[in-house]
N, C-alpha and C positions, 0 to 999 in steps of 0.2 A: 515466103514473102515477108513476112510479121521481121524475119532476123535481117532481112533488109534494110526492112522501115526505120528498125533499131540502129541500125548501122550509118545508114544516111539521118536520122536523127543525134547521133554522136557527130557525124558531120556538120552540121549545121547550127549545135552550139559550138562550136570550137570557132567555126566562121565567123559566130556573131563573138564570138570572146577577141578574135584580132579587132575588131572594129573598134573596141577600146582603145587601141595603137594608132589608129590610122591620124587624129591632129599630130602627133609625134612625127610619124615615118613620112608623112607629105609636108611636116613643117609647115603646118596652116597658120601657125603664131605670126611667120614672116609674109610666107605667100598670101594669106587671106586680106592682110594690114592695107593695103590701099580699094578693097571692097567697103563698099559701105557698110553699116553696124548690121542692117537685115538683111547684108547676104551672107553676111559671116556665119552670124546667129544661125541662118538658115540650114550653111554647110555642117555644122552644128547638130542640130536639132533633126535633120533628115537622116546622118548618121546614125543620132541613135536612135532614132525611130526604125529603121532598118534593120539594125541591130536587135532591137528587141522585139519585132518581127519573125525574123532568125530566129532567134533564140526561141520565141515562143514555138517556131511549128516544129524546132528541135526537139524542143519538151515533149511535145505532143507526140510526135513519132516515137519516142523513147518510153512512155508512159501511157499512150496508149494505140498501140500497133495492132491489138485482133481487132479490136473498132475499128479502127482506119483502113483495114482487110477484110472483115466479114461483114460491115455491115451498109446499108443502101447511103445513110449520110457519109460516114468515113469513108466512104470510094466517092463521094463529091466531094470531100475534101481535100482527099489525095484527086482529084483535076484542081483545084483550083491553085494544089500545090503544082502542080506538074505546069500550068499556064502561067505561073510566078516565074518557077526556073528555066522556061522555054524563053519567057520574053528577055528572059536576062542572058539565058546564052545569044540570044538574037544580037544583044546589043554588043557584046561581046565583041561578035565580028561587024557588023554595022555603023557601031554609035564609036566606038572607041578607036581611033587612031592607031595605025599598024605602025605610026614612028615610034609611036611610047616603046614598043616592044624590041620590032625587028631591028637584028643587028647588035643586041644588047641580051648578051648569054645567060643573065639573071632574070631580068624582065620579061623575054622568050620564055622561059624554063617557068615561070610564074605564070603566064600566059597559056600553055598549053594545057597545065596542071589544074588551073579553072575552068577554063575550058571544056578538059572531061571531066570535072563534076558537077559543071551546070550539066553539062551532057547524059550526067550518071541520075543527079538528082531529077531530072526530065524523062527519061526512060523509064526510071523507075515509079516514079507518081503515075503516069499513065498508064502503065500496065498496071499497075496496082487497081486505077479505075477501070479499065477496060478488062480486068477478070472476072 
């Protein structure tokens, strides 16, 4: 489990390292321009608060993986990860629109591909807690 933790912790700073891209790749400079200055700020600022979210429970799984597997606190940590990446795969299919995706063989292929790893990182936090 520990080279799991590791594993999906390499996942999750890389996650949080695209979110440095994301004003670029969604073209928030144009698209954000007729929001007001605090929703802009907002899409902003919740980005990289997410980001280094990410990042942080990256580090943590990468640096400290037998605590977060042996011990009573690090398996509540690993649920609280695991209810992080559950409510995000949730949204996944619920909150996010299937036109962004379906019908679009880049955005499908991106789609899926998150998909199973909210799915990977969900599976795995919880069984980590529930061992």
């Amino acid at each position: 489990m520990e080279f799991q933790i590791r594993v999906a912790g390499g996942l999750m700073v890389g996650l949080a390292l695209l979110h440095v891209g994301f004003p670029r790749y969604f073209e928030w400079a144009g698209e954000l321009q007729p929001l007001r200055l605090i929703n802009r700020q907002m899409m902003y600022v919740h980005t990289l608060f997410i980001g280094l979210a990410v990042l942080l429970m990256g580090l943590l799984c990468i640096g400290y993986a037998p605590e977060l597997v042996r011990t009573p606190l690090g398996r509540v940590v690993t649920l609280g990860f695991g209810i992080f990446w559950l409510v995000r795969l949730v949204v996944q299919f619920f909150v996010y629109s299937t036109e962004l995706w379906r019908g679009k063989r880049f955005e499908t292929v991106v789609h899926i591909i998150f998909s199973l790893l909210w799915t990977y990182l969900t599976g795995l936090f919880f069984a980590v807690f529930s061992h």
